[in-house]
C-alpha positions as CSV (number, residue, x, y, z in Angstrom):
1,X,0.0,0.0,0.0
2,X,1.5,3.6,-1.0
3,X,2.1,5.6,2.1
4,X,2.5,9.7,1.9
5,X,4.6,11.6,4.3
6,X,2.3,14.4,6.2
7,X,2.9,16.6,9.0
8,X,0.8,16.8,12.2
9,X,1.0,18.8,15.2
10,X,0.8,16.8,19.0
11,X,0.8,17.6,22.6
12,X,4.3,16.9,23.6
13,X,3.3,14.3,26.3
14,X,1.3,12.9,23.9
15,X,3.9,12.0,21.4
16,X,5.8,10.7,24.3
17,X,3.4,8.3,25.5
18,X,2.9,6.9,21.8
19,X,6.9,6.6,21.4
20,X,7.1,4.9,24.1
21,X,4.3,2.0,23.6
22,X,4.7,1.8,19.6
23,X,8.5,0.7,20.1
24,X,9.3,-1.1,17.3
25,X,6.6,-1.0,15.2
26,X,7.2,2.7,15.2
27,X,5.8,6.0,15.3
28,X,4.0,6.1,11.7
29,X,2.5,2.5,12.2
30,X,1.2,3.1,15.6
31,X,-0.7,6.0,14.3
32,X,-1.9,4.5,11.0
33,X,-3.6,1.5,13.1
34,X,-5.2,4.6,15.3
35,X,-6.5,6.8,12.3
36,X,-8.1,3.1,10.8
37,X,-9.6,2.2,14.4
38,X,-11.4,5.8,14.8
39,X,-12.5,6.0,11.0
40,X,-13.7,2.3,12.2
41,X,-16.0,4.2,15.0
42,X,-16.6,6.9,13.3
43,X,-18.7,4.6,11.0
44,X,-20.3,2.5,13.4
45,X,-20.9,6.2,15.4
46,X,-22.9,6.9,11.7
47,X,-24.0,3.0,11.1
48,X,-25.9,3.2,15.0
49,X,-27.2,7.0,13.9
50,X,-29.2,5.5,10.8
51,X,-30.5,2.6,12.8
52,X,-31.8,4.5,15.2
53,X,-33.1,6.6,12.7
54,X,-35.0,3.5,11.3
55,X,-36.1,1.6,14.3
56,X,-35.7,4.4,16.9
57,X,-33.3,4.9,19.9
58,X,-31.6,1.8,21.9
59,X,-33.7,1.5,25.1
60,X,-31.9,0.6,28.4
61,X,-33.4,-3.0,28.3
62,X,-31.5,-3.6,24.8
63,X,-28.0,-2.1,26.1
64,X,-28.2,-4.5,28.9
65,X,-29.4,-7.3,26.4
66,X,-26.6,-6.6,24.3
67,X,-24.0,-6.7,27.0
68,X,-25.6,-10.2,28.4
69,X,-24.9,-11.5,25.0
70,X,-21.8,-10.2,24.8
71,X,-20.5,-11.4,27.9
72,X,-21.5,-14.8,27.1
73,X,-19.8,-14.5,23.8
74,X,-16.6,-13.6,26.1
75,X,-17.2,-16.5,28.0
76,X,-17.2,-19.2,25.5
77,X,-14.2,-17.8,23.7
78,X,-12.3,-17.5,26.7
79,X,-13.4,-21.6,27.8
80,X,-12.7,-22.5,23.7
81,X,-9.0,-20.4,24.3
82,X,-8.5,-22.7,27.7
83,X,-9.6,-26.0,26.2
84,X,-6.9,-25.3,23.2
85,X,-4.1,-24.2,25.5
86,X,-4.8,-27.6,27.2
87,X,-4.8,-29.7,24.1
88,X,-1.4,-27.8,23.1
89,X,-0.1,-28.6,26.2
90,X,-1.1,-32.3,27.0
91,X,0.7,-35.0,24.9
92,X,-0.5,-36.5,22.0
93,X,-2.9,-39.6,22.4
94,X,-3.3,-42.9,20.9
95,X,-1.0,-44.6,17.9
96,X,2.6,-43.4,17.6
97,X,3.5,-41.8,14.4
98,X,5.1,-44.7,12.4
99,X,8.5,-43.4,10.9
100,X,9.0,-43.7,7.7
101,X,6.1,-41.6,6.7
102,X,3.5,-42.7,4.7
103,X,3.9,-45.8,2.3
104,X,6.4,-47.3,4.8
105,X,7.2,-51.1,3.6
106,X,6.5,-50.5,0.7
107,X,9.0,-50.7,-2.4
108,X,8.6,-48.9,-5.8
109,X,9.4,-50.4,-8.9
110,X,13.3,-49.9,-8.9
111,X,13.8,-51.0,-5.6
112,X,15.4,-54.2,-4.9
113,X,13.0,-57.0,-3.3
């Protein structure tokens, strides 16, 4: 992807804090993922604005509906991340891997019987 130089103007702590955490991805990439993440809510911020435009505002008893859902979304993800880690960890079961490969035993045709 092309990339254009540009100048910008930052509060001095600012630009501190973000050299500091960016590291070694640097400066420019750091705040390239921040510009896409805020266009990202920016358009959810204007995606939400037409819903509710359509269907009308988001009542209390749908916020906490949504965050109930999400939560359980959490929780599943964070038991599928556990039973993973454990499968990684734990040793393999059942037949040993024969070495060889596959077709072990058996001879091609210029192989001597």
């Amino acid at each position: 992807m092309a990339s254009k130089k540009i100048t910008v103007t930052i509060p001095e702590d600012l630009l501190e804090e973000v050299r500091a955490e960016a590291a070694e991805r640097g400066v420019s990439a750091y705040v390239a993922r921040a510009l896409r993440l805020q266009l990202d809510r920016d358009r959810l911020r204007e995606l939400v604005t037409w819903l509710e435009e359509e269907y009308g505002p988001v009542t209390a008893a749908d916020r906490a509906a949504a965050r109930e859902e999400l939560a359980e979304i959490d929780a599943e993800h964070e038991r599928r991340r556990a039973a993973t880690g454990a499968r990684a960890a734990a040793p393999p079961q059942g037949k040993p891997a024969q070495k060889g490969g596959p077709g072990k035993g058996r001879r091609t045709a210029g192989e001597a019987a």
